[in-house]
DSSP file (Angstrom, degrees, kcal/mol; ACC not computed):
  #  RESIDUE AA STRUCTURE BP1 BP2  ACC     N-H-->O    O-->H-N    N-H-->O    O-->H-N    TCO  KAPPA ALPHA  PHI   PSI    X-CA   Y-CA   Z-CA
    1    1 A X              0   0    0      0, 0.0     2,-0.2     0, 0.0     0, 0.0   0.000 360.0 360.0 360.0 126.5   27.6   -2.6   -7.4
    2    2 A X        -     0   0    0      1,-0.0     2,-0.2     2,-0.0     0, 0.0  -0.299 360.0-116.5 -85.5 162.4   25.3   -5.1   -6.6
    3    3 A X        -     0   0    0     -2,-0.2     2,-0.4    26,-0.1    26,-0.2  -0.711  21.3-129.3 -86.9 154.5   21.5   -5.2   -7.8
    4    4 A X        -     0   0    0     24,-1.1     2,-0.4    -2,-0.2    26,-0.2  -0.826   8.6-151.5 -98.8 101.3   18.5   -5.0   -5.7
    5    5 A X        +     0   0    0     -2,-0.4    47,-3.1    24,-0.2    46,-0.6  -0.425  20.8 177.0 -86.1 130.0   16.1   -7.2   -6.0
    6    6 A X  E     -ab  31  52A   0     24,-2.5    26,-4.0    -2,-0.4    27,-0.7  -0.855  16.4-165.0-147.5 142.1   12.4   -5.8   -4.9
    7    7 A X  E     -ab  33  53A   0     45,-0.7    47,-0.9    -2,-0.3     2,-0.4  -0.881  23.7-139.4-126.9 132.7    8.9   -7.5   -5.1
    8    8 A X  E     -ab  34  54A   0     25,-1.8    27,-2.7    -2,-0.3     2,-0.5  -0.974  10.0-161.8-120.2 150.5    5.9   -4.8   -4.7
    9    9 A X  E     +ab  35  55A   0     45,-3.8    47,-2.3    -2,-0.4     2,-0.4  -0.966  31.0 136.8-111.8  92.8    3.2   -5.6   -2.9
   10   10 A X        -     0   0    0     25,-1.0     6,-0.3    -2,-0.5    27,-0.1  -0.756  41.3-159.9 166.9 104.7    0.2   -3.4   -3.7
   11   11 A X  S    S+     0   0    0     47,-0.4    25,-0.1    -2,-0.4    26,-0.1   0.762  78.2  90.9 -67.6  -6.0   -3.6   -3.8   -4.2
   12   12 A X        -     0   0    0      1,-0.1     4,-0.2     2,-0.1    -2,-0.1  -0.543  69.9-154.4 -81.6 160.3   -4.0   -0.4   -6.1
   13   13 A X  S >  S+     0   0    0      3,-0.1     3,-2.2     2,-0.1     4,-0.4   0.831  96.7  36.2 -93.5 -85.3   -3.3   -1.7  -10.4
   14   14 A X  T 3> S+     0   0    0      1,-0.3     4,-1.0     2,-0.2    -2,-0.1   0.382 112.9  47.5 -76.3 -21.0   -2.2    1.8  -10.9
   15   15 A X  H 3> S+     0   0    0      2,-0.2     4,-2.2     3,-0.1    -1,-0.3   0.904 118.0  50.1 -44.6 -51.6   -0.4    2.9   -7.9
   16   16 A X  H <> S+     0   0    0     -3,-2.2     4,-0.8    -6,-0.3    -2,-0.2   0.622 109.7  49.9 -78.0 -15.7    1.4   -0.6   -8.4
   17   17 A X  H  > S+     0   0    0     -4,-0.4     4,-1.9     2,-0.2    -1,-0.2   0.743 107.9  54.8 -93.3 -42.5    2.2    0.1  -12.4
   18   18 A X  H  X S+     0   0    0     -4,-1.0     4,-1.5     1,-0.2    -2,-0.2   0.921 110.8  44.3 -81.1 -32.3    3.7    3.5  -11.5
   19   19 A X  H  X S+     0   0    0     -4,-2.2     4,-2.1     2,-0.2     5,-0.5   0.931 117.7  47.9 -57.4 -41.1    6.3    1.6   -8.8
   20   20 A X  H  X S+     0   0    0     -4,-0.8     4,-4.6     1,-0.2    -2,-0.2   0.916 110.7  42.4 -45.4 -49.3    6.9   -0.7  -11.3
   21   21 A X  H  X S+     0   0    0     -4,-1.9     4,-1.4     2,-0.2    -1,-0.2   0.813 123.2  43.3 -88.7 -31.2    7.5    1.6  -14.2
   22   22 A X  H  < S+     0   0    0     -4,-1.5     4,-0.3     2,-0.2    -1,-0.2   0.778 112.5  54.7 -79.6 -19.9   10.0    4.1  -11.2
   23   23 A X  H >< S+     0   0    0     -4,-2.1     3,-1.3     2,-0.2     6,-0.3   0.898 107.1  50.9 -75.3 -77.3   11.5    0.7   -9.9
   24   24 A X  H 3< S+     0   0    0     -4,-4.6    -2,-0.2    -5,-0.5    -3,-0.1   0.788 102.5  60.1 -35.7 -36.1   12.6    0.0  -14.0
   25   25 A X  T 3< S+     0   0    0     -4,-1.4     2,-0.3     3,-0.0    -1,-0.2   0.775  87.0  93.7 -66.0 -32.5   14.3    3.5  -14.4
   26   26 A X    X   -     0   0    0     -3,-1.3     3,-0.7    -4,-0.3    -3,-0.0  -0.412  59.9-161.3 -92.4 108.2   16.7    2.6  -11.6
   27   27 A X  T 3  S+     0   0    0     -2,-0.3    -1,-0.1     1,-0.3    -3,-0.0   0.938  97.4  47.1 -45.4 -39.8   20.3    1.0  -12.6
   28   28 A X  T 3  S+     0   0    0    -25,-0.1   -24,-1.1     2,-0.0     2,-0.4   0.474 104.1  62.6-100.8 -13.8   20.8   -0.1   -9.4
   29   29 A X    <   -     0   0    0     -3,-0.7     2,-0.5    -6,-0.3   -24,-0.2  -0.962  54.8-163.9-111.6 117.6   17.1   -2.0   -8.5
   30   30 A X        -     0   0    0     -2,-0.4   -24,-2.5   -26,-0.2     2,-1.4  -0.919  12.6-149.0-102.8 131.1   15.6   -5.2  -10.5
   31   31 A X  E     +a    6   0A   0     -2,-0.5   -24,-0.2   -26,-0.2     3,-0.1  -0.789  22.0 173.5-118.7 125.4   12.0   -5.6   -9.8
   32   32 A X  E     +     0   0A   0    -26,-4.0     2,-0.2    -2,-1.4   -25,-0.2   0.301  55.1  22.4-110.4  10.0   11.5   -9.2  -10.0
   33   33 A X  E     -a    7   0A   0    -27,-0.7   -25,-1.8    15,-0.0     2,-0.3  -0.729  48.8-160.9 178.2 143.5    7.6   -9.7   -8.8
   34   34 A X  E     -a    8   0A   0    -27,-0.2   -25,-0.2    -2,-0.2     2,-0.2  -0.744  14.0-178.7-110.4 149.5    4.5   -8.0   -8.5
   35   35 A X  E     -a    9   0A   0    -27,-2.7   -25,-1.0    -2,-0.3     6,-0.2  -0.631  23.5-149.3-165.6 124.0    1.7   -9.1   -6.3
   36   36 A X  S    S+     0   0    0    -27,-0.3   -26,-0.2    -2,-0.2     2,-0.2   0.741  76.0  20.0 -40.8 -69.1   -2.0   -7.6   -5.6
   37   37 A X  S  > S-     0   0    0    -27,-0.1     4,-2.1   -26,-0.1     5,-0.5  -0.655  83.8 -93.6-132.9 157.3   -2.5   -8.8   -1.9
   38   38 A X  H  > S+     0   0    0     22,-0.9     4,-0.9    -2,-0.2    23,-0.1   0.838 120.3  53.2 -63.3  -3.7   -0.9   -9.9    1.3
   39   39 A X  H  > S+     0   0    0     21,-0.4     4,-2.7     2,-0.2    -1,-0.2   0.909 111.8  41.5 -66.8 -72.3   -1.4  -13.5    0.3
   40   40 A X  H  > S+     0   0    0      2,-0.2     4,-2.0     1,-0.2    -2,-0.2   0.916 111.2  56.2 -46.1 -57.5    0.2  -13.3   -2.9
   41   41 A X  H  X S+     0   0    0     -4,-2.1     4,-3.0     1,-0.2     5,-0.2   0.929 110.8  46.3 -57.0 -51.2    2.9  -11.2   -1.5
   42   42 A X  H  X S+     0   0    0     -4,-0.9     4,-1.4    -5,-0.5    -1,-0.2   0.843 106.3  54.3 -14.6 -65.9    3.5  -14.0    1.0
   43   43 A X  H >X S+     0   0    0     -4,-2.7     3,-2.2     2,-0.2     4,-1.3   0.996 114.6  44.3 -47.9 -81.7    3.4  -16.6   -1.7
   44   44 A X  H >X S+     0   0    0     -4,-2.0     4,-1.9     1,-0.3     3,-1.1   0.767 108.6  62.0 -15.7 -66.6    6.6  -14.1   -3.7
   45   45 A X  H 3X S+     0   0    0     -4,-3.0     4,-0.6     1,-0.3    -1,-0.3   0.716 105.1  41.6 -45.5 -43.4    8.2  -13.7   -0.6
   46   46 A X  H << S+     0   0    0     -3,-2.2    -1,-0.3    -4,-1.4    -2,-0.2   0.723 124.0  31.1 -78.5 -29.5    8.8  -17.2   -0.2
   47   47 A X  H << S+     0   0    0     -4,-1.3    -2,-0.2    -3,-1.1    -1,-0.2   0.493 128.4  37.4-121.7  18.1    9.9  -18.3   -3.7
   48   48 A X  H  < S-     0   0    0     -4,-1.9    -3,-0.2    -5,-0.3    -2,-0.1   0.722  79.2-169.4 -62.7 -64.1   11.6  -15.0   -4.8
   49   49 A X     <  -     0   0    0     -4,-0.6     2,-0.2    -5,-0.4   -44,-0.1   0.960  19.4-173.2  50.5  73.5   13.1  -14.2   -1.6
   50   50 A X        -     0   0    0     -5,-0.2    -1,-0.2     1,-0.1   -44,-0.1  -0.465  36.2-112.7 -89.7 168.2   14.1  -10.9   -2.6
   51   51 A X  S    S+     0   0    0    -46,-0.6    28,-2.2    -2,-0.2     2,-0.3   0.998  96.2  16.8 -36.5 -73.9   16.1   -8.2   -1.0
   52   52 A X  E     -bc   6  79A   0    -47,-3.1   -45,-0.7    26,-0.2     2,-0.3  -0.849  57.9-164.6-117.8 141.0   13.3   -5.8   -0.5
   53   53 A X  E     -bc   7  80A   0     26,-2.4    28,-1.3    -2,-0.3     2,-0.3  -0.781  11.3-155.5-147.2 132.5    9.6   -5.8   -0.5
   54   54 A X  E     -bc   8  81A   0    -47,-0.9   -45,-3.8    -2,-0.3     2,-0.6  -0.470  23.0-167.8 -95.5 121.3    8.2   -3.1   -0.7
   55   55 A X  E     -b    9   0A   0     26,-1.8     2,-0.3    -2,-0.3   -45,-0.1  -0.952  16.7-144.9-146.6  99.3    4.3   -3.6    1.1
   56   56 A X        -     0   0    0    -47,-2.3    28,-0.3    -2,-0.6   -45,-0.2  -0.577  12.2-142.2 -69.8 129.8    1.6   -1.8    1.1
   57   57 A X  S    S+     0   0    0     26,-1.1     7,-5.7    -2,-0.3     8,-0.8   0.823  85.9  60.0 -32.0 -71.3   -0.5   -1.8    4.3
   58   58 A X  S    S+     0   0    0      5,-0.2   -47,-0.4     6,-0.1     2,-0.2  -0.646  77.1 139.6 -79.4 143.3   -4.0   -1.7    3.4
   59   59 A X        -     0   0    0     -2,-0.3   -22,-0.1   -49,-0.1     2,-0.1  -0.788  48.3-108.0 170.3 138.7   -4.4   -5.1    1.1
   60   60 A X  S    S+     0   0    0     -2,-0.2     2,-3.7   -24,-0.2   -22,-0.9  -0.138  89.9  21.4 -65.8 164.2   -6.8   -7.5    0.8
   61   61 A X  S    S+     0   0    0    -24,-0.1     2,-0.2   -23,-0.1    -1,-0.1   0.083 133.6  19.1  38.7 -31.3   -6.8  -11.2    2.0
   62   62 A X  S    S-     0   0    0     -2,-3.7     5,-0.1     3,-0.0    -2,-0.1  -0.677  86.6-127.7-153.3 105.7   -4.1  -10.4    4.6
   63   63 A X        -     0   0    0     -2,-0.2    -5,-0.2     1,-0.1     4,-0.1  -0.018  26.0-109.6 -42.6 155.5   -3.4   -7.2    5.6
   64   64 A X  S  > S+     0   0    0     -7,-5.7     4,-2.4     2,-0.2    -1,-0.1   0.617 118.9  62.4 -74.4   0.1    0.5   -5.9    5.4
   65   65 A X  H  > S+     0   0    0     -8,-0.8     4,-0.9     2,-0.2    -1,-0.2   0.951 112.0  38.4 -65.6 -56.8    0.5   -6.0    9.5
   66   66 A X  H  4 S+     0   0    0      1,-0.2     4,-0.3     2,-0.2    -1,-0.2   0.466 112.0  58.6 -82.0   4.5    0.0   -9.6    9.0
   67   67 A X  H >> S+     0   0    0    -10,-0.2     4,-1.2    -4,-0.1     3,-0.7   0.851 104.2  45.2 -76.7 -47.3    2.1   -9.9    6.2
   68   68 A X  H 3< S+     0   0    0     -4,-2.4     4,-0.3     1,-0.2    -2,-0.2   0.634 106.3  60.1 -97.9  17.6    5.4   -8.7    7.7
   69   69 A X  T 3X S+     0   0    0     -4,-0.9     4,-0.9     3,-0.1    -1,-0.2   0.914 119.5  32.8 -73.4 -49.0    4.9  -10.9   11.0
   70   70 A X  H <> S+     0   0    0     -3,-0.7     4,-0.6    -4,-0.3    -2,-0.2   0.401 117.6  51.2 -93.5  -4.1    4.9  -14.0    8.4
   71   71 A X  H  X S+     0   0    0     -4,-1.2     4,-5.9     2,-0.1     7,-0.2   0.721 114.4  49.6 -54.2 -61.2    7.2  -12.7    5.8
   72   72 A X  H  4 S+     0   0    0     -5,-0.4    -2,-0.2    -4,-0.3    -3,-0.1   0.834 112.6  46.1 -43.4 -43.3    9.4  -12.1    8.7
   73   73 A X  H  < S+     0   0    0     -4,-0.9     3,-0.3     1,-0.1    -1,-0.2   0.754 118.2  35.3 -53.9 -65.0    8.9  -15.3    9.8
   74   74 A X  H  < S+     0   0    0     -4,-0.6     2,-0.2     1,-0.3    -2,-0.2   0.647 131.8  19.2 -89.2 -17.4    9.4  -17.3    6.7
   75   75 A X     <  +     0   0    0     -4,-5.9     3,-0.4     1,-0.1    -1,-0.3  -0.796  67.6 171.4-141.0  87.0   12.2  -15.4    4.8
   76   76 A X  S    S+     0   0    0     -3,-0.3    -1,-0.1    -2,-0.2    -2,-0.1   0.981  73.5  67.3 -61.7 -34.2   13.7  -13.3    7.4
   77   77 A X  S    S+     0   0    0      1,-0.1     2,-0.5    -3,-0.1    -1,-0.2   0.641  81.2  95.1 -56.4 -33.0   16.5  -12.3    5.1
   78   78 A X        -     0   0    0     -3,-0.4   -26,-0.2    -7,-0.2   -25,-0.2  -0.478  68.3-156.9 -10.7  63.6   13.7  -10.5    3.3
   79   79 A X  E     -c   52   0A   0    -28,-2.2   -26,-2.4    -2,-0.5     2,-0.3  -0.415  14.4-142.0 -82.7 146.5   13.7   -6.6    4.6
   80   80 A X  E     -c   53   0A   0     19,-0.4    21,-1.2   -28,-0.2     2,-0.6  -0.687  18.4-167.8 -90.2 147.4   10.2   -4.7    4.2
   81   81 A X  E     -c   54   0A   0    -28,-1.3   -26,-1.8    -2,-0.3     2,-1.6  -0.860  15.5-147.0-146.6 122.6    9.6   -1.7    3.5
   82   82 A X  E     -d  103   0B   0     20,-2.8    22,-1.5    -2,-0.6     2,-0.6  -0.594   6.6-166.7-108.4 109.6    5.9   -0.6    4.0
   83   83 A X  E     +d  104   0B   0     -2,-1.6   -26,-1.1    20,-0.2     2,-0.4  -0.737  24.0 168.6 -77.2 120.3    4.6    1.8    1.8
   84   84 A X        -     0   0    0     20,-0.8    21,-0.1    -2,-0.6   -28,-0.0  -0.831  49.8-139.8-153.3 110.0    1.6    2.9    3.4
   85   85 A X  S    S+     0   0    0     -2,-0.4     2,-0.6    20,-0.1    20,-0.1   0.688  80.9 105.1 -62.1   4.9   -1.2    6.0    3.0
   86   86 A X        -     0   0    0      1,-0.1     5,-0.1     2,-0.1    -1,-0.1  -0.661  58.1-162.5 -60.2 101.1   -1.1    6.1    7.1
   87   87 A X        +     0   0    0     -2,-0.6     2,-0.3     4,-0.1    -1,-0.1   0.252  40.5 125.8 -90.1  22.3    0.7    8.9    8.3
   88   88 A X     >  -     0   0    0      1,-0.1     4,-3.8    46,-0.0     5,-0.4  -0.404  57.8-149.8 -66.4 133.3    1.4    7.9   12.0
   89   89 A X  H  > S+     0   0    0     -2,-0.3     4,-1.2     1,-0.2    -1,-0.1   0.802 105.4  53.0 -76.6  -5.3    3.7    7.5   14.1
   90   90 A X  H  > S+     0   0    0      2,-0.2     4,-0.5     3,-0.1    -1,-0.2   0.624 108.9  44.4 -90.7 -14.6    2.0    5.1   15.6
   91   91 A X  H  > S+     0   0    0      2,-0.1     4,-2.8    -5,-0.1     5,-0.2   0.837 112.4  60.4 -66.5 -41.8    1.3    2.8   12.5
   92   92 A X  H  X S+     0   0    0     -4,-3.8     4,-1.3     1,-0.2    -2,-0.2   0.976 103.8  42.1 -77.5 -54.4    4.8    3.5   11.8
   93   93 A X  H  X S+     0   0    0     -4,-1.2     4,-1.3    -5,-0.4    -1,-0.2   0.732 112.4  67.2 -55.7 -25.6    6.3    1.9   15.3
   94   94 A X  H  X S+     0   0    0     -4,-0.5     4,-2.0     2,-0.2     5,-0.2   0.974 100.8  38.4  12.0-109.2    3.7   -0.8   14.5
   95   95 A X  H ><>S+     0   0    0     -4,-2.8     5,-1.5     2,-0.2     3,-0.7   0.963 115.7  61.2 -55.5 -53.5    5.1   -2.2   11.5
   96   96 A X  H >X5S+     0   0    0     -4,-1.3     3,-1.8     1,-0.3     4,-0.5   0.807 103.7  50.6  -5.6 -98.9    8.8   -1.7   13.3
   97   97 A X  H 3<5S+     0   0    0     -4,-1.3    -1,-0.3     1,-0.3    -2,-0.2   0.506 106.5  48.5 -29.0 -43.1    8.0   -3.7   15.7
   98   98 A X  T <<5S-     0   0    0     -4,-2.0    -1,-0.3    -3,-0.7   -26,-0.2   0.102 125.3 -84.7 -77.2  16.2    6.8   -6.6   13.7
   99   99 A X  T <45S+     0   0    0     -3,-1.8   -19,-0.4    -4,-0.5    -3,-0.2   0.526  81.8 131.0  99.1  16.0    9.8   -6.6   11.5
  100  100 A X     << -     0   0    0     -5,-1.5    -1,-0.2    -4,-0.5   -19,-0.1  -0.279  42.1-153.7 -94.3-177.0    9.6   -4.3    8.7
  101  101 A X  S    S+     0   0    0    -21,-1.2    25,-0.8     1,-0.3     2,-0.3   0.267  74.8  44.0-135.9   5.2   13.2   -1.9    8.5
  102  102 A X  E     - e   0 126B   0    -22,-0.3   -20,-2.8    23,-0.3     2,-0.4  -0.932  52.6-175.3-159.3 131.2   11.3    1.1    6.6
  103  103 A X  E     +de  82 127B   0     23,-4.5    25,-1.9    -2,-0.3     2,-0.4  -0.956  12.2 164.3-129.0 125.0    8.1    3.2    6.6
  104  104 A X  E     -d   83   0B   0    -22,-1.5   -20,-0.8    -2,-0.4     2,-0.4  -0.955  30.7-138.8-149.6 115.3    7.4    5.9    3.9
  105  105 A X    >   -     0   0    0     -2,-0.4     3,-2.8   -22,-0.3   -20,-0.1  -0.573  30.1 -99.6 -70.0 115.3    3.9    7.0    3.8
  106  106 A X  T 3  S+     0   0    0     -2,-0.4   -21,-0.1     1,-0.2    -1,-0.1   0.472 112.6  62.1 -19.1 -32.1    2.2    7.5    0.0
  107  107 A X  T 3  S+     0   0    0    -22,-0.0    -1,-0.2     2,-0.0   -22,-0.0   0.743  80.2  99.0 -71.4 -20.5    2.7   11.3   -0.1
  108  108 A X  S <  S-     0   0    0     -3,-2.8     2,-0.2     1,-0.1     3,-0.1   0.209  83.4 -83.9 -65.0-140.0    6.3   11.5    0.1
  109  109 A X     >  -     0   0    0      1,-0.1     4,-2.6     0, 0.0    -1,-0.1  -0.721  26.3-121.9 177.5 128.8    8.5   11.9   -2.9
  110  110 A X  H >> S+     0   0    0     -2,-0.2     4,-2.3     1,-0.2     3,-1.0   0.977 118.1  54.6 -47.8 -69.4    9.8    9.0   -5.4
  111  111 A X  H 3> S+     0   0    0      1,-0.3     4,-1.0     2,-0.3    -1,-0.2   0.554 104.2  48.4 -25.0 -47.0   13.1   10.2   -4.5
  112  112 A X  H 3> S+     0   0    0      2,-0.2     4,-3.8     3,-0.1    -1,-0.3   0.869 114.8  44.7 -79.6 -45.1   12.6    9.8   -0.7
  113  113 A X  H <X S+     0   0    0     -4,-2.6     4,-2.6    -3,-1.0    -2,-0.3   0.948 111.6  53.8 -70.6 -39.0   10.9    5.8   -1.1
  114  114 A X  H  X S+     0   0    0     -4,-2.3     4,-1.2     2,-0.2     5,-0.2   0.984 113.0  47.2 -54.8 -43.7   14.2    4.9   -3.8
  115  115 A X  H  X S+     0   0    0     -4,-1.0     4,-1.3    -5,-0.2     5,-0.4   0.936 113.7  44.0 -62.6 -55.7   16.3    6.4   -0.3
  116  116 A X  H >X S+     0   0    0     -4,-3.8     4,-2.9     1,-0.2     3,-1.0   0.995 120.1  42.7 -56.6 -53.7   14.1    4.0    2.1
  117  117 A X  H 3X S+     0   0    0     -4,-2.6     4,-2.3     1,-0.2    -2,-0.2   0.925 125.2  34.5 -63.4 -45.4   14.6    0.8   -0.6
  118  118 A X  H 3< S+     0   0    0     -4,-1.2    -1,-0.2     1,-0.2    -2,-0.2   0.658 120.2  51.5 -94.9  -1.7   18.6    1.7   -1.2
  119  119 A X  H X<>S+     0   0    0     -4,-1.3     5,-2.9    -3,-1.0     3,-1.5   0.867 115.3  46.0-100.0 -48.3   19.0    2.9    2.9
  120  120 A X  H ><5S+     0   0    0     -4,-2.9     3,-4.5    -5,-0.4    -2,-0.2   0.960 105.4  52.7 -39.7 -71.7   17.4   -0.5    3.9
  121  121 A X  T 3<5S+     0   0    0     -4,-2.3    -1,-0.2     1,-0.3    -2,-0.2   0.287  99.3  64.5 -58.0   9.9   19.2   -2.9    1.8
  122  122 A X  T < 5S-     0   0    0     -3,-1.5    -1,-0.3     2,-0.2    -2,-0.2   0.399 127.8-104.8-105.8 -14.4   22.3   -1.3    3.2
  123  123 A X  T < 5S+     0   0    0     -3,-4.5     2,-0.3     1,-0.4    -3,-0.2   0.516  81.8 119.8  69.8  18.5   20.8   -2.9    6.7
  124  124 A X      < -     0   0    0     -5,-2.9    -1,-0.4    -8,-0.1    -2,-0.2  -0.786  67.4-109.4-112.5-175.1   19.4    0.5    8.3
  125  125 A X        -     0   0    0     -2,-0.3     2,-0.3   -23,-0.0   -23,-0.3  -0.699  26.9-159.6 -86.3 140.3   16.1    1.6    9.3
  126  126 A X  E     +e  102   0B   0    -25,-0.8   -23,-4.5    -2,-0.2     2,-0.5  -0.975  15.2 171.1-149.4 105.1   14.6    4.2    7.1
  127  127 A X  E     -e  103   0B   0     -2,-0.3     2,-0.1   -25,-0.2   -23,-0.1  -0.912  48.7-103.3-122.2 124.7   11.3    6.6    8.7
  128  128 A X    >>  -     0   0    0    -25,-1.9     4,-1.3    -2,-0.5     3,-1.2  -0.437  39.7-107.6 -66.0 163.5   10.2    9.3    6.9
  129  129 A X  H >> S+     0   0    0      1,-0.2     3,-3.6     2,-0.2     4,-1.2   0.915 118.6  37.6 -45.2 -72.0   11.9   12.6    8.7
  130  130 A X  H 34 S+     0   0    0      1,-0.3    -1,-0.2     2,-0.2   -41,-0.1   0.446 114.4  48.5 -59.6  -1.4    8.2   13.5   10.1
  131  131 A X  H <> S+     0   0    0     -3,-1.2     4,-1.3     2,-0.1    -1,-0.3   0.343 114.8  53.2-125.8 -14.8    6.7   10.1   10.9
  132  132 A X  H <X S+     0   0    0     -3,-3.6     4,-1.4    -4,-1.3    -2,-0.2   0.905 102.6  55.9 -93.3 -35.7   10.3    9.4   12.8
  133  133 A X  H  < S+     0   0    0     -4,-1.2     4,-0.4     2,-0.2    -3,-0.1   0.469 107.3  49.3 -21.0 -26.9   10.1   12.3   14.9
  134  134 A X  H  > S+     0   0    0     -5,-0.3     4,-0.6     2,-0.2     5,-0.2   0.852 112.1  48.3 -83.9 -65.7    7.0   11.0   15.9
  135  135 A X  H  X S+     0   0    0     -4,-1.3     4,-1.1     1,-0.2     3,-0.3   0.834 108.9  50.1 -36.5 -49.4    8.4    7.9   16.7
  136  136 A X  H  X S+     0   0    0     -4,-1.4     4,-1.7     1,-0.2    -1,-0.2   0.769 116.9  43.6 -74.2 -41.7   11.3    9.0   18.5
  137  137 A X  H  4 S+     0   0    0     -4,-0.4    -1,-0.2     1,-0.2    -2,-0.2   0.417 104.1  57.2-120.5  40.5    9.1   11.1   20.6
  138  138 A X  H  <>S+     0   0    0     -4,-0.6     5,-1.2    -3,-0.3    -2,-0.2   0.516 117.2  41.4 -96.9 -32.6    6.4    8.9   21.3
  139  139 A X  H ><5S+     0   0    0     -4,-1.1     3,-1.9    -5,-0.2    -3,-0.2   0.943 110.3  55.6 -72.6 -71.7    9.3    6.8   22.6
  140  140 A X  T 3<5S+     0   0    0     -4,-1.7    -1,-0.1     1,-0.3    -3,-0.1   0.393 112.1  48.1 -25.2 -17.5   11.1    9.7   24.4
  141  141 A X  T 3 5S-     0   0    0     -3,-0.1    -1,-0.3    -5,-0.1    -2,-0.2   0.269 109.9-121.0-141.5  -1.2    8.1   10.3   26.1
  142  142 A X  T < 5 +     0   0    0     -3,-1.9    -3,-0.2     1,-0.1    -2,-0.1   0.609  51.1 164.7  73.9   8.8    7.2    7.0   27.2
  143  143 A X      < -     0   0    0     -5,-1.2     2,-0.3     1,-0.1    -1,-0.1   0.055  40.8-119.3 -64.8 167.4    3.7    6.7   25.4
  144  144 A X              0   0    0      1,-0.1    -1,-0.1     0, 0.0     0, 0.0  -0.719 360.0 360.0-106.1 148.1    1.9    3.7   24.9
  145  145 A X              0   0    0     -2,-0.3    -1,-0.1   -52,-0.1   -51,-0.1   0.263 360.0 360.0-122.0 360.0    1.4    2.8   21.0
C-alpha cells in the first residue's frame, strides 16, 4: 500500500491542527506540510509536490481559486482537494473547472473528506453527494455558473 502524501492548506490555526491531528491517525496518509495561506500553499506545492493538497478556499494573500489555477499550473501532478465552508454547486463546478479533482464543504463528516483524499489519489473526482447533485443538474440543465 502506498502512502499519501498531503499538504493542508488552511488560514483557520485550529481548523488546520484538527486536520493535522485526523490526517496523523491515518496508516495510509503522511502529512508532510502545513501552510496558512494561498501563497504559502503555493510555495509547499512546489517544493513538496505532494499527492494531495487539501485547500481551503477562503485564505488570505491568494485566494484557493487562484491557488489551484497556479498549483495546477506549476505541479500538475499535484491533485486538490478544496475544503471549503461554501456549499454550492456553483463554487463547487468553479474549482472543477480550474483543476481541483475534489470538493467537500466544512460540514461534512471526517470520514467523508479521508473518502475525497483516498478517492482522489486513486485519480477520480470526488463531490460531496449534495453539492454533486447540484453540479450534475446545473449541467443537465444547461445553466450558466
Amino acid at each position: 500500500m502506498s502512502v499519501i502524501n498531503v499538504v493542508i492548506a488552511e488560514d483557520h490555526a485550529l481548523v488546520r491542527q484538527g486536520l493535522c491531528q485526523m490526517l496523523k491517525n491515518q496508516s495510509d496518509i503522511e502529512l508532510v506540510g502545513e501552510a496558512e495561506d494561498g501563497v504559502k500553499a503555493l510555495e509547499m506545492a512546489k517544493t513538496l509536490r505532494p499527492d494531495i493538497l487539501l485547500l481551503d478556499l477562503s485564505m488570505p494573500r491568494m485566494s484557493g481559486m487562484e491557488a489551484v489555477q497556479l498549483i495546477k499550473e506549476a505541479v500538475p501532478e499535484t491533485k486538490i482537494v478544496i475544503l471549503s465552508m461554501h456549499e454550492t454547486a456553483t463554487y463547487a463546478q468553479q474549482v472543477l473547472d480550474a483543476g481541483a479533482s475534489g470538493y467537500v464543504p466544512k460540514w461534512e463528516s471526517s470520514t467523508k473528506l479521508l473518502s475525497a483524499i483516498r478517492a482522489v489519489h486513486k485519480g477520480e473526482c470526488f463531490l460531496s453527494p449534495k453539492l454533486g447533485s447540484g453540479v450534475v443538474e446545473s449541467h443537465t440543465n444547461g445553466q450558466e455558473y
